[in-house]
C-alpha positions as CSV (number, residue, x, y, z in Angstrom):
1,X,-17.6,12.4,17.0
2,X,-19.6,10.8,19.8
3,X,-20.5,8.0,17.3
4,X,-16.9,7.6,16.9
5,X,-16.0,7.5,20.2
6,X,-18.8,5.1,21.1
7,X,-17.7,2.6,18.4
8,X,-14.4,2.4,19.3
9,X,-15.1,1.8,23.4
10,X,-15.9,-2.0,22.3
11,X,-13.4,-4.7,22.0
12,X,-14.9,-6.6,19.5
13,X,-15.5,-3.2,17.4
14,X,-12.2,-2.8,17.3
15,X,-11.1,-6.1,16.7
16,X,-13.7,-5.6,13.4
17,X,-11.3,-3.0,12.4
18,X,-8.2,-4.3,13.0
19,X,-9.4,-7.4,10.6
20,X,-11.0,-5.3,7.9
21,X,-7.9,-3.2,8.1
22,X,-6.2,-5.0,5.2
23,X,-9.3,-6.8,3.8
24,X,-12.4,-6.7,2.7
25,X,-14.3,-9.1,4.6
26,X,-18.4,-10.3,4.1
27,X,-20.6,-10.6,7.7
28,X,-19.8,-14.3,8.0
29,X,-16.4,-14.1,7.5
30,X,-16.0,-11.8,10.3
31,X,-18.2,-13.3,12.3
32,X,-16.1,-16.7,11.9
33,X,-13.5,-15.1,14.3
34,X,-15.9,-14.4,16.8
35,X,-17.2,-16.5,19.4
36,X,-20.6,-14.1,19.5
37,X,-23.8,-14.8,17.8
38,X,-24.2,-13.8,14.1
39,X,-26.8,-11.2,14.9
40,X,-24.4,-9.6,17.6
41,X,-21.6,-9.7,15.1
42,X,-24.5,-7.6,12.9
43,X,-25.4,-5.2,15.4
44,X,-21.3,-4.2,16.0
45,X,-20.8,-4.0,12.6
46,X,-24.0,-1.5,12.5
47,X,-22.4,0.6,15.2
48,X,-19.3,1.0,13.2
49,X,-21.2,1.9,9.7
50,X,-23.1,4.8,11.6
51,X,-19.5,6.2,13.2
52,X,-18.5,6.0,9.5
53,X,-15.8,3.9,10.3
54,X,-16.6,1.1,7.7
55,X,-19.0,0.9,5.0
56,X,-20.9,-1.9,3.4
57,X,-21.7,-2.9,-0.5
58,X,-24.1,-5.7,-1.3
59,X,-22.3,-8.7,-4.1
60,X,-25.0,-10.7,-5.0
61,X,-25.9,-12.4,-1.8
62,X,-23.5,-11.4,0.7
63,X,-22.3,-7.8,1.8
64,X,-19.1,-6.7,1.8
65,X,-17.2,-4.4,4.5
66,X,-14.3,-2.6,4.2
67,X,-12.7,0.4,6.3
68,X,-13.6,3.9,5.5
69,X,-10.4,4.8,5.4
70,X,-9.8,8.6,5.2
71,X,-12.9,9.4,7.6
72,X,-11.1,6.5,10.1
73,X,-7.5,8.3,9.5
74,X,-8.9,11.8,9.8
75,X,-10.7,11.2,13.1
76,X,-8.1,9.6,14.9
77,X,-5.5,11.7,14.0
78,X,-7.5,14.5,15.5
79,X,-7.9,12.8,18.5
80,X,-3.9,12.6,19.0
81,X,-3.5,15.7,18.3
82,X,-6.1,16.8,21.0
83,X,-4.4,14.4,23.5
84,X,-0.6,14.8,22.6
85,X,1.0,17.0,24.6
86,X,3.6,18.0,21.5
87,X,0.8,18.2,18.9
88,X,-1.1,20.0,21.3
89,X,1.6,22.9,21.3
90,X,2.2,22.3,17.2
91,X,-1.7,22.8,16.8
92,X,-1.6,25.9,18.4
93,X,1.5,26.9,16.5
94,X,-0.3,26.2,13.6
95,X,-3.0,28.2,14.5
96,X,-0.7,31.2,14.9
97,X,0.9,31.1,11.5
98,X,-2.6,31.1,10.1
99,X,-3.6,34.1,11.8
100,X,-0.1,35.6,11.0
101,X,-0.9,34.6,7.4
102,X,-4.3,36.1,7.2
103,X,-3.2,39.8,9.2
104,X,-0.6,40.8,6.5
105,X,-3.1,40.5,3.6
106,X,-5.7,42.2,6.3
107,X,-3.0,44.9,6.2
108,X,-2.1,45.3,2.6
109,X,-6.5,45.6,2.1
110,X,-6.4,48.5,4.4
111,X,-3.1,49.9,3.1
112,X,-4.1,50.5,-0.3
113,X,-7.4,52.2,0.7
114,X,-6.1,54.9,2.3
């Protein structure tokens, strides 16, 4: 999570994402919309493959990024819910029907043993 959190402080990481958000997009191409070195462009788009955020597949001579797309969904909608007050308060709803749900069968074990 730290990765995660570390990646997305940068404005130019999340720039990265917001243009491979739609499209795949090789090094160069993304580095095109930067005015930062090619090498710098490199090193962001290192930080965001070891958050998980996007990953990387070599065509021939170029490599290719994309968004990971469910890890990038999953992480960030558990950071709203941490932060939301409303989710907050649904989470911890949530958490009481589970419990509810796991007591009755709890219940019905010991019930039938005795």
């Amino acid at each position: 999570m730290q990765r995660v959190f570390e990646a997305l402080a940068s404005v130019v990481r999340r720039k990265i994402l917001a243009y491979l958000a739609h499209a795949e997009l090789t090094a160069g191409e993304i580095a095109a919309r930067f005015e930062i070195s090619k090498p710098a462009v490199s090193q962001h788009l290192g930080v965001l493959e070891a958050a998980g955020l996007v990953r990387s597949e070599k065509r021939g001579q170029y490599v290719y990024y994309s968004l990971t797309p469910d890890n990038l969904i999953n992480t960030l909608n558990d950071f709203a819910q941490e932060v939301c007050p409303v989710s907050k308060v649904l989470k911890a709803e949530s958490a009481t029907i589970a419990a509810d749900q796991v007591e009755p069968d709890s219940k019905r074990g010991s019930s039938s043993r005795t």
